[in-house]
C-alpha positions in Angstrom: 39.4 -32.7 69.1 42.0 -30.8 67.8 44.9 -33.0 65.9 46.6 -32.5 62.3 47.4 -34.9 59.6 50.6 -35.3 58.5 51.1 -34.9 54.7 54.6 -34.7 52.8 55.1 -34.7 49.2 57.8 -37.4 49.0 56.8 -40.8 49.4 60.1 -42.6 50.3 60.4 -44.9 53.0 61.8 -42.4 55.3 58.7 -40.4 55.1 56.5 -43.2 55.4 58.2 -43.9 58.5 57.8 -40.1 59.6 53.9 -40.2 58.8 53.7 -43.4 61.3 55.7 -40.8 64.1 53.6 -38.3 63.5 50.5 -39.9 63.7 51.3 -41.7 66.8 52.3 -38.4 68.5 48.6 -37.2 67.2 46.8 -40.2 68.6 48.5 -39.7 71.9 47.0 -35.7 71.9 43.7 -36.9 70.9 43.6 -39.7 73.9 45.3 -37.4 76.3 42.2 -34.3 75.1 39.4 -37.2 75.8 40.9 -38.2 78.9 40.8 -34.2 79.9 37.4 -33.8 78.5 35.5 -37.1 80.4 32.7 -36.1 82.3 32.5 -37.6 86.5 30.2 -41.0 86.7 30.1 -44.1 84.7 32.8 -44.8 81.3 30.9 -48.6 80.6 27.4 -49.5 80.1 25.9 -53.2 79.8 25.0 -54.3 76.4 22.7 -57.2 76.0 23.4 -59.7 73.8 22.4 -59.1 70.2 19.8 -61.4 68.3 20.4 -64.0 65.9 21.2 -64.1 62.3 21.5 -60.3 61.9 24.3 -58.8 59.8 26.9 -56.0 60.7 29.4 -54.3 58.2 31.9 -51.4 60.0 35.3 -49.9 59.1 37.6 -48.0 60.8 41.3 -46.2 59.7 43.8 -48.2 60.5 47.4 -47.6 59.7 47.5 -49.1 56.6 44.2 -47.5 55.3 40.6 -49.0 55.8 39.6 -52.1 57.7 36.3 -53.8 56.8 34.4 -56.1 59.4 31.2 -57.7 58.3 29.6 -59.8 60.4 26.6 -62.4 61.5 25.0 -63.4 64.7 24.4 -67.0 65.5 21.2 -67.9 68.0 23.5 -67.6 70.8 24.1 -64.3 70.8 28.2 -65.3 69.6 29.5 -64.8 66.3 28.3 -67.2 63.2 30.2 -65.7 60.6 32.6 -63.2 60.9 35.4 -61.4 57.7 38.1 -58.7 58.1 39.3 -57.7 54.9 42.8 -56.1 55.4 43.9 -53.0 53.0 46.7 -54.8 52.2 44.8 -56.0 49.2 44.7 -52.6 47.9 47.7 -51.6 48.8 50.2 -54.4 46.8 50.0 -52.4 43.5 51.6 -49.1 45.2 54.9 -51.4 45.5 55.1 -51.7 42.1 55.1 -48.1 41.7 57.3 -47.2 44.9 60.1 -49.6 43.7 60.5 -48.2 40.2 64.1 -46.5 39.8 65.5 -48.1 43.0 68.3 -51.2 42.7 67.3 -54.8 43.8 69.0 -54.5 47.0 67.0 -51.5 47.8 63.5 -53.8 47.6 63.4 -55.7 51.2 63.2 -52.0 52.8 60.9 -50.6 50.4 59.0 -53.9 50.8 58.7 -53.4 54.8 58.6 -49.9 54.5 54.8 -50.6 53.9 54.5 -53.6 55.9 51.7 -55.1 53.9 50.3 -58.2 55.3 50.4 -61.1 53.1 47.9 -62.9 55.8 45.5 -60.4 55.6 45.5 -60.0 52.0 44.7 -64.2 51.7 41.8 -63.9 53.6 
């Protein structure tokens, strides 16, 4: 698939917000160059059900940075155990940074400019 990051050198809230625009309009390409690129016949496949007590870990990219899923199987083939750590967590200390030389008032949009996820970072 063909798709660019976007990168800028300033890290103000208006170019976080541009990253988040540009990266949408890159996930829509990248969707819309699958969709072009899908062979005829069948898109889903039946999975059976997976045994018990094994243990999966996966990530994937979110917005924010990496998501982490661990899991374990329970004996009926449902979940037994399941944690998401958010990258919130690792994310909190680059407020401190991104607010230095701004004015109080200026913190609520620097502060949601990020939209760190005080739910996910309590997990």
């Amino acid at each position: 698939m063909k798709f660019s990051v976007p990168v800028y050198r300033e890290g103000d809230v208006l170019r976080r917000m541009q990253v988040r625009i540009d990266e949408v309009q890159a996930a829509l390409s990248i969707i819309e160059q699958v969709v072009a690129s899908l062979s005829e016949g069948a898109t889903r496949v039946n999975v059976p059900a997976p045994p018990a007590n094994q243990v999966a870990l996966g990530y994937v990219e979110g917005w924010r940075g990496e998501i982490f899923h661990w899991i374990r199987t329970a004996a009926d083939g449902r979940l037994a155990r399941c944690k998401i750590k958010d990258p919130s967590l690792q994310n909190w200390p680059a407020l401190s940074e991104a607010i230095l030389g701004n004015i109080i008032p200026d913190f609520p949009v620097v502060n949601k400019s990020f939209n760190l996820s005080y739910s996910g970072t309590d997990r």
